[in-house]
TORKOL-4160 file (C-alpha; in steps of 0.2 Angstrom, whole numbers, padded with zeros to 4 digits, m for minus):
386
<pt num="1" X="m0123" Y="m0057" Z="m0098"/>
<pt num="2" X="m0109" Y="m0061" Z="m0089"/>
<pt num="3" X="m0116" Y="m0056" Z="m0073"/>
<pt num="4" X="m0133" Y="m0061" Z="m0075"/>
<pt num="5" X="m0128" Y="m0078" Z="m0076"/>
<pt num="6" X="m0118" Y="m0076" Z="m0059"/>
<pt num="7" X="m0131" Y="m0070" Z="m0052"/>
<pt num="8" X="m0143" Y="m0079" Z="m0055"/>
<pt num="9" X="m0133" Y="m0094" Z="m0051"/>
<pt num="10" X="m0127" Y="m0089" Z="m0034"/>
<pt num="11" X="m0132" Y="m0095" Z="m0021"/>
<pt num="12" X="m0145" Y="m0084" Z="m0009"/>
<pt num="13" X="m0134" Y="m0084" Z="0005"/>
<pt num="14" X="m0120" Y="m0081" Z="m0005"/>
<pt num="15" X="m0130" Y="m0064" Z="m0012"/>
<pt num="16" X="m0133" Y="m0058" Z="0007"/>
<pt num="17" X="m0115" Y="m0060" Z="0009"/>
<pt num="18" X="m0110" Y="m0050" Z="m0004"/>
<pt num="19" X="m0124" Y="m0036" Z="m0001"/>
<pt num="20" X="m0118" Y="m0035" Z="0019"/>
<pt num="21" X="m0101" Y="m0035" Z="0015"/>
<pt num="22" X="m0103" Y="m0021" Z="0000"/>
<pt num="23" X="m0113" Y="m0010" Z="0013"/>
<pt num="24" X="m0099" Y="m0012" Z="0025"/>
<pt num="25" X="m0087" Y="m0004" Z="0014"/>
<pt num="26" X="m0099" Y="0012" Z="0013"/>
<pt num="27" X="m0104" Y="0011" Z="0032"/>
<pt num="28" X="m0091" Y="0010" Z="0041"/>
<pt num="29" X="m0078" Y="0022" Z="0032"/>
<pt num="30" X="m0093" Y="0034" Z="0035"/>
<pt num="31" X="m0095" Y="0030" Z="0056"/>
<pt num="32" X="m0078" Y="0033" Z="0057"/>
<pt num="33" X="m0075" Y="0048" Z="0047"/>
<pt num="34" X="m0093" Y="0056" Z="0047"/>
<pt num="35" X="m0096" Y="0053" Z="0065"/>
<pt num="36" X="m0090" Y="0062" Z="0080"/>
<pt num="37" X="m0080" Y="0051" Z="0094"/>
<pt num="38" X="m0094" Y="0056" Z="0107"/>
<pt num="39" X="m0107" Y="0048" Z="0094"/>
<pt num="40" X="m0112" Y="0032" Z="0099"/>
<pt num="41" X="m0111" Y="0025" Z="0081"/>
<pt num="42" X="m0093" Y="0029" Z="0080"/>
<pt num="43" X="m0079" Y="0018" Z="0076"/>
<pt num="44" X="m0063" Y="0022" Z="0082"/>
<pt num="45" X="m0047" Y="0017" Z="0073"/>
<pt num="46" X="m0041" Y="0004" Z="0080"/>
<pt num="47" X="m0058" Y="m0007" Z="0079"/>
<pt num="48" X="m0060" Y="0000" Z="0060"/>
<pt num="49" X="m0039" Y="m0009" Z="0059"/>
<pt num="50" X="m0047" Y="m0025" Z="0068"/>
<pt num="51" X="m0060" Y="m0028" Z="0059"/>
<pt num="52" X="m0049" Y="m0025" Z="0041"/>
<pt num="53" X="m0039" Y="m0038" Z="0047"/>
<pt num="54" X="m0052" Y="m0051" Z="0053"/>
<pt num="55" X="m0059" Y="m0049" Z="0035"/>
<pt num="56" X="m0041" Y="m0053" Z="0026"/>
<pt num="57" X="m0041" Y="m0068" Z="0036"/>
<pt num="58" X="m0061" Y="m0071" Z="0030"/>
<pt num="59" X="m0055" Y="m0070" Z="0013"/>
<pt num="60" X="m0040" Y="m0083" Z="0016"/>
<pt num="61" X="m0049" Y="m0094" Z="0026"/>
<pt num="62" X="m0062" Y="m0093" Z="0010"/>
<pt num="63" X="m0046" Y="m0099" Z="m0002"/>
<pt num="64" X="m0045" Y="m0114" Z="0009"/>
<pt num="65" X="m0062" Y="m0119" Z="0008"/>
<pt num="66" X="m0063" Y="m0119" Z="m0011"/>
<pt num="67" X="m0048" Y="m0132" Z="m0011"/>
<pt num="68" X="m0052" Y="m0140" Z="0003"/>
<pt num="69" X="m0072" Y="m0139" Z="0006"/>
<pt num="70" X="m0074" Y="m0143" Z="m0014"/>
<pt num="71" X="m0058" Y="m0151" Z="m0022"/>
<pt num="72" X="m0053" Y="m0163" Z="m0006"/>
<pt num="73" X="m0036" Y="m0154" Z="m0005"/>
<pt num="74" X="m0031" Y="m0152" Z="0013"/>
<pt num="75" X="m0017" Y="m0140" Z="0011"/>
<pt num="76" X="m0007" Y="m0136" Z="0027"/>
<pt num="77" X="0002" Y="m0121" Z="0017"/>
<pt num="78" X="m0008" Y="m0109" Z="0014"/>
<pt num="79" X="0000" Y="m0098" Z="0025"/>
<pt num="80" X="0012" Y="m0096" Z="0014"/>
<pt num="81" X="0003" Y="m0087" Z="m0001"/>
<pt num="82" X="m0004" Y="m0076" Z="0012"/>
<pt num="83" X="0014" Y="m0073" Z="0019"/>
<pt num="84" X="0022" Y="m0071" Z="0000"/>
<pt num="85" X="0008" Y="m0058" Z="m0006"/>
<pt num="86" X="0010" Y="m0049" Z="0009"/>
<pt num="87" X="0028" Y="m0049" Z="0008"/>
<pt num="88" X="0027" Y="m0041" Z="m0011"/>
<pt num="89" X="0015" Y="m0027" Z="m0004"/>
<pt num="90" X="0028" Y="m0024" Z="0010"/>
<pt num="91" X="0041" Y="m0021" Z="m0002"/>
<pt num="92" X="0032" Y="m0008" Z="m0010"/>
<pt num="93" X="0028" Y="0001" Z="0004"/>
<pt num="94" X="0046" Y="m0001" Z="0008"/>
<pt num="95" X="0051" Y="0008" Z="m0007"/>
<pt num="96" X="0038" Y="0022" Z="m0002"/>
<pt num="97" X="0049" Y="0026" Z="0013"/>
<pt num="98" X="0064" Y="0033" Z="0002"/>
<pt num="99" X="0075" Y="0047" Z="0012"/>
<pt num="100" X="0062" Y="0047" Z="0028"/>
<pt num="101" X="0070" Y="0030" Z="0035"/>
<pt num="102" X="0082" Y="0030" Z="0050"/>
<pt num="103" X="0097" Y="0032" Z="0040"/>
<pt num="104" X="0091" Y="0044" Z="0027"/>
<pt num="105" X="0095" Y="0035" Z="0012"/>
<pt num="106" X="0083" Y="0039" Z="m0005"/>
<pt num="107" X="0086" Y="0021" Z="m0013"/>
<pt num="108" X="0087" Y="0004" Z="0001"/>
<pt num="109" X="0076" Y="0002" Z="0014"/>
<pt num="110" X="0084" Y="0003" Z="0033"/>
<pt num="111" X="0088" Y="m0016" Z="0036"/>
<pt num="112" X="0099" Y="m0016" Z="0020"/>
<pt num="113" X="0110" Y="0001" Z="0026"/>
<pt num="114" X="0111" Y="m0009" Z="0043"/>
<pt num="115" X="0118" Y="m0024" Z="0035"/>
<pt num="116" X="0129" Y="m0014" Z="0023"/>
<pt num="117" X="0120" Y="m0020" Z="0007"/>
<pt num="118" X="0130" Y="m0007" Z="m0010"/>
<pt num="119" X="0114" Y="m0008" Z="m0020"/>
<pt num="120" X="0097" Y="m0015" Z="m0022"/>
<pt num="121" X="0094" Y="m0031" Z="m0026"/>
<pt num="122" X="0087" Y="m0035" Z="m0044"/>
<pt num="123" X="0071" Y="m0042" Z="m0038"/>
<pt num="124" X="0066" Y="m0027" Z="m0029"/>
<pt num="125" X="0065" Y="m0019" Z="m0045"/>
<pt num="126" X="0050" Y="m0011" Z="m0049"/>
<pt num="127" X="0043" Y="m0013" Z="m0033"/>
<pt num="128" X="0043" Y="0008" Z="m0033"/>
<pt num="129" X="0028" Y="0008" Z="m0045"/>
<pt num="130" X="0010" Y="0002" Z="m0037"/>
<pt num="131" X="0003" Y="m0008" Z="m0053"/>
<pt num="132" X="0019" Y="m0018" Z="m0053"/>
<pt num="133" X="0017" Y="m0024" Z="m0035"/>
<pt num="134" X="m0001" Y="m0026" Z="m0038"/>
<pt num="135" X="0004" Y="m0038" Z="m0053"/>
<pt num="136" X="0016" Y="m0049" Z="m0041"/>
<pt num="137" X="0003" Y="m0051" Z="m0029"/>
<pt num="138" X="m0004" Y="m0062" Z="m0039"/>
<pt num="139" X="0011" Y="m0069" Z="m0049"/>
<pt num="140" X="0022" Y="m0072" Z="m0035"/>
<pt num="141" X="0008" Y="m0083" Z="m0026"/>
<pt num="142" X="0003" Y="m0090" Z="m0041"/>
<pt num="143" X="0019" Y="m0097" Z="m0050"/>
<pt num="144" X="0025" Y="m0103" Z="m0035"/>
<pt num="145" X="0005" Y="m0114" Z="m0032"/>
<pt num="146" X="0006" Y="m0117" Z="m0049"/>
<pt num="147" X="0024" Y="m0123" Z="m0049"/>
<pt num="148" X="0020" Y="m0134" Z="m0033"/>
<pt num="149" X="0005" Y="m0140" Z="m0040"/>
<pt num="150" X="0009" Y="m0146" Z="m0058"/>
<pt num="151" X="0025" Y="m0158" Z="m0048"/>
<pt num="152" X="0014" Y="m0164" Z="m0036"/>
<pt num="153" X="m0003" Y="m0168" Z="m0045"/>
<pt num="154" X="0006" Y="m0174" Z="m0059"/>
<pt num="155" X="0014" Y="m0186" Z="m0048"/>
<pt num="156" X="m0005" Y="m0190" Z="m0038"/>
<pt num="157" X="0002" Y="m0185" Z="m0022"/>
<pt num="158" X="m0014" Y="m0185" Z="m0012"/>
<pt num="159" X="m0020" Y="m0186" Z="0006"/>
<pt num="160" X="m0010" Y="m0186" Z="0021"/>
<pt num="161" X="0006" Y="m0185" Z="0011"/>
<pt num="162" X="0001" Y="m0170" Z="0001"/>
<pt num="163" X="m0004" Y="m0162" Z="0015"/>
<pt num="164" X="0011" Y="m0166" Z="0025"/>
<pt num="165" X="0022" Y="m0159" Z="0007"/>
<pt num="166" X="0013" Y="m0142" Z="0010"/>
<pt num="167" X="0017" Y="m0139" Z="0027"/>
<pt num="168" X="0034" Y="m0147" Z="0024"/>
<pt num="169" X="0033" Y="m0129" Z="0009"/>
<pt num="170" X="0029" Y="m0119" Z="0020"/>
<pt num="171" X="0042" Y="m0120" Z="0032"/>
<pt num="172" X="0057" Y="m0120" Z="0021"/>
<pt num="173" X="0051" Y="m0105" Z="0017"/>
<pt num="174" X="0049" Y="m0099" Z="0034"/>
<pt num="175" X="0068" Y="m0105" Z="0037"/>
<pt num="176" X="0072" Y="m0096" Z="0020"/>
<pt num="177" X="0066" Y="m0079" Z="0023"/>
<pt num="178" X="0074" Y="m0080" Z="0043"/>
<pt num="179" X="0089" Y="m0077" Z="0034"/>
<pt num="180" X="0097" Y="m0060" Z="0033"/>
<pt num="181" X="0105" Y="m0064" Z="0014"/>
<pt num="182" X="0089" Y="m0067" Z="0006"/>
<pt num="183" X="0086" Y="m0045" Z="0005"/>
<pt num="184" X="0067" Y="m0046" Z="0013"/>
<pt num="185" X="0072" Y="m0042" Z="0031"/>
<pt num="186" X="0078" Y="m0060" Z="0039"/>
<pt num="187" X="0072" Y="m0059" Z="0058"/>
<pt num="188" X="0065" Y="m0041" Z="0059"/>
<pt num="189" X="0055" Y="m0042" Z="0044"/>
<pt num="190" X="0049" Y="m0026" Z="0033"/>
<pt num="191" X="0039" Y="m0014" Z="0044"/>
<pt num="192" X="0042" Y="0007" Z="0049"/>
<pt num="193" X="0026" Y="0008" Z="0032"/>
<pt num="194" X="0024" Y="0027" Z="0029"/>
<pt num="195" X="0015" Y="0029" Z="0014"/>
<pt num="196" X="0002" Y="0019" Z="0003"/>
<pt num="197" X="m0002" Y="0026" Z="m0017"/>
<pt num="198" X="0004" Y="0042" Z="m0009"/>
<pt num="199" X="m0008" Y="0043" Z="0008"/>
<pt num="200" X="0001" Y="0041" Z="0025"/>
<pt num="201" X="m0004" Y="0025" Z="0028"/>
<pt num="202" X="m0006" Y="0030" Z="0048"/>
<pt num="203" X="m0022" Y="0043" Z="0043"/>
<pt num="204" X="m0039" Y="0039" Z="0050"/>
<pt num="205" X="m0046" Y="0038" Z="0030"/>
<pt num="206" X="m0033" Y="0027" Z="0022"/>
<pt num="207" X="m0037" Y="0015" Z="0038"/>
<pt num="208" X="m0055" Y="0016" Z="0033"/>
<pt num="209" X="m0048" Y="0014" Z="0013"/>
<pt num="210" X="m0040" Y="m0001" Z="0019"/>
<pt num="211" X="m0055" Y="m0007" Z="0027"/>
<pt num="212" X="m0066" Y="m0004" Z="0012"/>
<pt num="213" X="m0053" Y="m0013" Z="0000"/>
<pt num="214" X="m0053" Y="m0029" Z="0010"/>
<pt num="215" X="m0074" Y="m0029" Z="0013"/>
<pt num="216" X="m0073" Y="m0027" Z="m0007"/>
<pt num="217" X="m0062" Y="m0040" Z="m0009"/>
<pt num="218" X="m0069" Y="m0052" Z="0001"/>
<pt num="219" X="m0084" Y="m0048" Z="m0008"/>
<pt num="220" X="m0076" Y="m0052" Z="m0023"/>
<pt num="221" X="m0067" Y="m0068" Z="m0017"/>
<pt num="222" X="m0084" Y="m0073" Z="m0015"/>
<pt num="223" X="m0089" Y="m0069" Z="m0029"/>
<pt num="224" X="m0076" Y="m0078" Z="m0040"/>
<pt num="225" X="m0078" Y="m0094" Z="m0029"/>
<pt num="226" X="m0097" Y="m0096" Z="m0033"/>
<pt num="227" X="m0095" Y="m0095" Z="m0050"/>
<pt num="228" X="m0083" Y="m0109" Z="m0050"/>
<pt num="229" X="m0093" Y="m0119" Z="m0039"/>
<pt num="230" X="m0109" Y="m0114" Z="m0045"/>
<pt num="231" X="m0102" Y="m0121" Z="m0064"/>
<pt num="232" X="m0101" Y="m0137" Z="m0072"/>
<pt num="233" X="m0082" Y="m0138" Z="m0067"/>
<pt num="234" X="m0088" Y="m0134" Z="m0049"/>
<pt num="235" X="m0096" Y="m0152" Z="m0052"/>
<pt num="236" X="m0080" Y="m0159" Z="m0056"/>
<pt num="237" X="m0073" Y="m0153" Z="m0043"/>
<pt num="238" X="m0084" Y="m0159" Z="m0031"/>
<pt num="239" X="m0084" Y="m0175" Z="m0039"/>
<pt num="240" X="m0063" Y="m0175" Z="m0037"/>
<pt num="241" X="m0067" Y="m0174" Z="m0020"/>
<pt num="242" X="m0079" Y="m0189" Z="m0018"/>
<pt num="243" X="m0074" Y="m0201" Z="m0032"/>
<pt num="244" X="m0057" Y="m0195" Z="m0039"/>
<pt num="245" X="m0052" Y="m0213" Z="m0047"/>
<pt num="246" X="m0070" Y="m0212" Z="m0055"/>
<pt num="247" X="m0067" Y="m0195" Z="m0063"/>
<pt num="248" X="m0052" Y="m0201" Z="m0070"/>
<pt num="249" X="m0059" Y="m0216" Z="m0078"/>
<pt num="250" X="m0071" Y="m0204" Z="m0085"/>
<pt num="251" X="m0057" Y="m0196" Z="m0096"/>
<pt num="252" X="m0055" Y="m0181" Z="m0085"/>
<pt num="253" X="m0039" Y="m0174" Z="m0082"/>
<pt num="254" X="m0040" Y="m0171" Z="m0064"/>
<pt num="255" X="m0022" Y="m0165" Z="m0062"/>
<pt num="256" X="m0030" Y="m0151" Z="m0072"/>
<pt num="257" X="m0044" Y="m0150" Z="m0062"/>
<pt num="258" X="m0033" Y="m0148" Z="m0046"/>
<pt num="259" X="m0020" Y="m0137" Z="m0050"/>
<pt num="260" X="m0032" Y="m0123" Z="m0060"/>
<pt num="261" X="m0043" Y="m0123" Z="m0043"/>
<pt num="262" X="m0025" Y="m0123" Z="m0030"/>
<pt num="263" X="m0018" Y="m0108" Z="m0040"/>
<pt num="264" X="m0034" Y="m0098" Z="m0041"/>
<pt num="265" X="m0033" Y="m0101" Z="m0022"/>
<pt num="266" X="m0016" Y="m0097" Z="m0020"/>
<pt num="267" X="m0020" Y="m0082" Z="m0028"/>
<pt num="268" X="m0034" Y="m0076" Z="m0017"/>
<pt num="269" X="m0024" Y="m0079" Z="m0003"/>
<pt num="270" X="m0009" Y="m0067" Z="m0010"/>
<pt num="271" X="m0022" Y="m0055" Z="m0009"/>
<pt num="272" X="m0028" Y="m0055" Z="0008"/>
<pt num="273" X="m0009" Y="m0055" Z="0012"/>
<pt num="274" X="m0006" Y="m0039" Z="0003"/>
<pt num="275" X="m0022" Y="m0031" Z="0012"/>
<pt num="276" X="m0016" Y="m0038" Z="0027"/>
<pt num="277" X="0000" Y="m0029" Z="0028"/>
<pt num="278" X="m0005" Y="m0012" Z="0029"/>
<pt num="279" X="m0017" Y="m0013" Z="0040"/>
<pt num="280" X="m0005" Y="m0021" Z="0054"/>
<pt num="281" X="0009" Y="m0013" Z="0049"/>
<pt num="282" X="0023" Y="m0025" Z="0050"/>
<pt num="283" X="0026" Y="m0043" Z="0040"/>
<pt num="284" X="0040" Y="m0055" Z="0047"/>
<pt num="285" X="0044" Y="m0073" Z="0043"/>
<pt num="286" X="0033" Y="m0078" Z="0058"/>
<pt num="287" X="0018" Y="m0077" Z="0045"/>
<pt num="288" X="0025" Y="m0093" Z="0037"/>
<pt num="289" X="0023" Y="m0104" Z="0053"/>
<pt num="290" X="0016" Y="m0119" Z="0050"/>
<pt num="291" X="0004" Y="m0116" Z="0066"/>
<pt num="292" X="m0003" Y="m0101" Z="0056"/>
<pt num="293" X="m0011" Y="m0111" Z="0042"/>
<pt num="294" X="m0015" Y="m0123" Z="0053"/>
<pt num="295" X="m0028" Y="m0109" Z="0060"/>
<pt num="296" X="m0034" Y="m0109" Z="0045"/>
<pt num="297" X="m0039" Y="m0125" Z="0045"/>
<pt num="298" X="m0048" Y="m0124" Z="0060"/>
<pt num="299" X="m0056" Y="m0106" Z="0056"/>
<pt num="300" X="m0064" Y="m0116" Z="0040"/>
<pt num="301" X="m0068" Y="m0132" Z="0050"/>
<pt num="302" X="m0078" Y="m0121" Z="0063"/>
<pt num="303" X="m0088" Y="m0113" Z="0050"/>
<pt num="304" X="m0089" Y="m0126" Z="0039"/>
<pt num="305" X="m0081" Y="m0131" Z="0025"/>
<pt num="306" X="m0089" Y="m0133" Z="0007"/>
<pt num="307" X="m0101" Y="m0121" Z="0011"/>
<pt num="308" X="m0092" Y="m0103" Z="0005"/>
<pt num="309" X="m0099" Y="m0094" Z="0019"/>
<pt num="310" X="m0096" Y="m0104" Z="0034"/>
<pt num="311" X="m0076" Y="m0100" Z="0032"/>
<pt num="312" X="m0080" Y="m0082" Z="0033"/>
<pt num="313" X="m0090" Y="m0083" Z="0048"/>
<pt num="314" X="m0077" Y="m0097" Z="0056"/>
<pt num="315" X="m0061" Y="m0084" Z="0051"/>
<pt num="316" X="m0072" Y="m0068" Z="0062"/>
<pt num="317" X="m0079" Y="m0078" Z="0075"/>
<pt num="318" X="m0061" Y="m0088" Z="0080"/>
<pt num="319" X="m0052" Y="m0071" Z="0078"/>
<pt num="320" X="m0064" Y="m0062" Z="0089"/>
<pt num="321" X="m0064" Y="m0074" Z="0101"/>
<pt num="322" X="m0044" Y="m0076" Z="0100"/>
<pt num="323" X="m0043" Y="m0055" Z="0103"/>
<pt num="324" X="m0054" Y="m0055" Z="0117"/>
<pt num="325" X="m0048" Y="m0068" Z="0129"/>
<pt num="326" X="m0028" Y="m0065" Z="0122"/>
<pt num="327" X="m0033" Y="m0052" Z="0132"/>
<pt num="328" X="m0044" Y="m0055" Z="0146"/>
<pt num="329" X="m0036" Y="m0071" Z="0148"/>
<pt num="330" X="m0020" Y="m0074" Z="0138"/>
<pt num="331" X="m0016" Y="m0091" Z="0147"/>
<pt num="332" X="m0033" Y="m0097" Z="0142"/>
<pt num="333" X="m0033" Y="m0094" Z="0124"/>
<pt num="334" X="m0025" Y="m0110" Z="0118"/>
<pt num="335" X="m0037" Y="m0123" Z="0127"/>
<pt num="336" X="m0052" Y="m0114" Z="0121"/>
<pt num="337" X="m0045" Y="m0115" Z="0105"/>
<pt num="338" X="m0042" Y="m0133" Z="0105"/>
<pt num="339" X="m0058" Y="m0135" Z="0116"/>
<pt num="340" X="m0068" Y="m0128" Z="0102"/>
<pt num="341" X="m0058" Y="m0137" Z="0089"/>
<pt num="342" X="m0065" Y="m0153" Z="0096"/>
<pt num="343" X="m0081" Y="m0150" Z="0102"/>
<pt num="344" X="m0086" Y="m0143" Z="0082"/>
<pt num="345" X="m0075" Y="m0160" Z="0076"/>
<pt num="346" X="m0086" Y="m0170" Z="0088"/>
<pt num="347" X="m0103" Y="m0164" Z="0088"/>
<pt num="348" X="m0103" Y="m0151" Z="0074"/>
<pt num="349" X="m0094" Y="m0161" Z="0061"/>
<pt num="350" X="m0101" Y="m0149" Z="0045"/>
<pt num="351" X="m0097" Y="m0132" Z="0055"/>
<pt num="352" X="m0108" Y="m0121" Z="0063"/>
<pt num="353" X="m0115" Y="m0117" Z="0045"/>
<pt num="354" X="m0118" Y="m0136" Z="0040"/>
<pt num="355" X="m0126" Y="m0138" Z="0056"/>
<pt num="356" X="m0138" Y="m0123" Z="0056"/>
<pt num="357" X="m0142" Y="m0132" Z="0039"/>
<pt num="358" X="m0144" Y="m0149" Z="0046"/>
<pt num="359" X="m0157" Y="m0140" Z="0059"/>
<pt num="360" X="m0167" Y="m0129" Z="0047"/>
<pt num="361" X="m0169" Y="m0146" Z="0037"/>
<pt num="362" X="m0176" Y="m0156" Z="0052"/>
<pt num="363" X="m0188" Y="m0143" Z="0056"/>
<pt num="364" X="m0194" Y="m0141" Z="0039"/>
<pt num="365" X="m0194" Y="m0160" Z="0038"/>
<pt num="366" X="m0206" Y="m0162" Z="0052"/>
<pt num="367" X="m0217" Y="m0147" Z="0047"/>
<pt num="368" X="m0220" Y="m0155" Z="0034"/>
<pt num="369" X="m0224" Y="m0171" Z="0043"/>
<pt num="370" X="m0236" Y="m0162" Z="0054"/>
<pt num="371" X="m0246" Y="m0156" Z="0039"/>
<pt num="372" X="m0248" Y="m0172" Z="0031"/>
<pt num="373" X="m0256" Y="m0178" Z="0050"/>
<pt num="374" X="m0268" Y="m0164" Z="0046"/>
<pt num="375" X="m0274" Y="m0168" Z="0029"/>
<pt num="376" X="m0288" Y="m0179" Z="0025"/>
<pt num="377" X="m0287" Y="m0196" Z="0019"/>
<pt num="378" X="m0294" Y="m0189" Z="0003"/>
<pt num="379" X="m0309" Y="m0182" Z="m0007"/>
<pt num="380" X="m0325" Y="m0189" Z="0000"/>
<pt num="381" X="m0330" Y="m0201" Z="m0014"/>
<pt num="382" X="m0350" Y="m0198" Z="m0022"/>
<pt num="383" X="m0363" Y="m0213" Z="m0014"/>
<pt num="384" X="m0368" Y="m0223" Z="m0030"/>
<pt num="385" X="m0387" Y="m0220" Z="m0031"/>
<pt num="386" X="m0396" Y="m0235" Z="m0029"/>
């Protein structure tokens, strides 16, 4: 019953979403593993790794959007529940390395022979086992959303200044996790992954696993944010974002409001994090920058936020665009960023989804202006007899 409701509450664009994304899991593992290299339908690995990563940061860039687009939260630290999540899933793969690292040791990773660490710290325990990573993926993101949260909506921290606390979060983290004391790498990071549930991570069918897992997820993520906005708290929500003030003198409890939707968010971020990972192959302190969730920002801004779909498409079109002129044109990059930054802010102020919107309803607007030109006056009324 569950599901019938979601479905037939969802959105139609949002159920288009979810069927391409779904048929991508199963298509392009099979182009890539079915499929010679001579076929012309053949993706090689590195394009199969690419696009798994464009759609983690679809998926993150979808967690934004459902505080930002429908709860008026501008968070400038969302980076950093991508960067913990992935973090947690690089300590498990680090623990998969046992003897086969540099200097041969069965129980702590390389960096902590190199810095001359006697045992393993207490928090890496149970990072050995796959369920329990899987469980701090979302726990470690969460706690820490929900701990951020519950001070700073208790204390109706809102606009600029809230924005400003998260960034301020998510680079004290950054400085944190630089340091070689803290056991997760300092500098250098966690990277040298060699296995994944057992697979060799570097194989051409766990890349294509990986690939599948984040298109699922992503299609999940979607999934879970159109059932709340679809709801009657999704109206709350969107009411928080317009008339806050009023929705409190209603009797709602907006901090509520708030912090479930933040940590439901920080949570899907945590995910795409620990999909991330893999799929790259390295995670470092850089992850926490606070340029990085600025790009977000910008990635759900381009596609347009409140709309659930236009993140996604903002998060792949942004990245796309960033891989190919980082490479044709490296020096380049940053002014079409901003370039493009500004001219959606300027011209395209609801994305490029709010703005195909904006045209469909013109058209259909003067269609049906057109057809009321056409019609007659009315029914020809009977001549009285005389």
């Amino acid at each position: 019953m569950i599901s019938a409701w979601l479905f037939r509450h969802m959105q139609r664009r949002v159920k288009i979403a979810i069927a391409v994304l779904v048929a991508l899991a199963i298509l392009v593992p099979l182009s890539h593993l079915a499929l010679p290299a001579s076929h012309a339908l053949h993706l090689p690995t590195y394009l199969v790794a690419l696009s798994g990563k464009y759609l983690t940061y679809a998926l993150l860039a979808l967690a934004l959007d459902l505080v930002w687009g429908y709860c008026g939260i501008l968070s400038l630290g969302h980076g950093a529940f991508f960067a913990l999540g992935g973090y947690v899933m690089g300590m498990y793969l680090m623990r998969q390395i046992g003897s086969r690292g540099v200097y041969g040791d069965p129980l702590l990773p390389d960096f902590m022979v190199f810095l001359n660490y006697e045992d393993l710290p207490w928090f890496w325990t149970g990072f050995g086992q796959f369920w329990f990573a899987a469980l701090m993926i979302l726990a470690v993101p969460g706690l820490l959303a929900f701990g951020f949260g519950w001070l700073a909506f208790r204390s109706r921290v809102t606009g600029v200044y809230l924005s400003i606390i998260t960034q301020a979060l998510t680079y004290a983290l950054m400085l944190a996790f630089f340091r070689n004391n803290m056991g997760f790498g300092g500098n250098n990071g966690l990277t040298d992954f060699k296995d994944i549930l057992g697979f060799s991570i570097q194989s051409d069918a766990t890349r294509s696993a990986l690939f599948a897992a984040s298109a699922l997820a992503l299609a999940g993520g979607l999934t879970v944010a159109s059932a709340i906005v679809g709801s009657r708290f999704g109206q709350v929500l969107v009411a928080v974002r317009d008339a806050e003030s009023r929705v409190r003198f209603l009797g709602y409890r907006v901090e509520h409001v708030k912090l479930f939707v933040f940590t439901v968010s920080a949570c899907m971020a945590g995910i795409a994090g620990a999909l991330y990972v893999p799929q790259v192959g390295i995670i470092n302190p850089g992850e926490f920058a606070p340029a990085n969730s600025i790009e977000v920002v910008i990635w759900t801004a381009v596609g347009g936020r409140g709309t659930l779909i236009g993140p996604i498409i903002g998060a792949v079109l942004v990245n796309g665009t960033k891989s190919y002129f980082t490479a044709a044109l490296p020096e380049l990059w940053l002014f079409v960023l901003g370039g493009l930054f500004i001219f959606v802010t300027v011209f395209m102020p609801q994305g490029i989804v709010g703005a195909f919107g904006s045209v469909r309803a013109w058209l259909r607007s003067r269609s049906e202006k057109k057809a009321a030109m056409r019609e007659p006056d009315g029914p020809a009324q009977p001549v009285a007899a005389e």
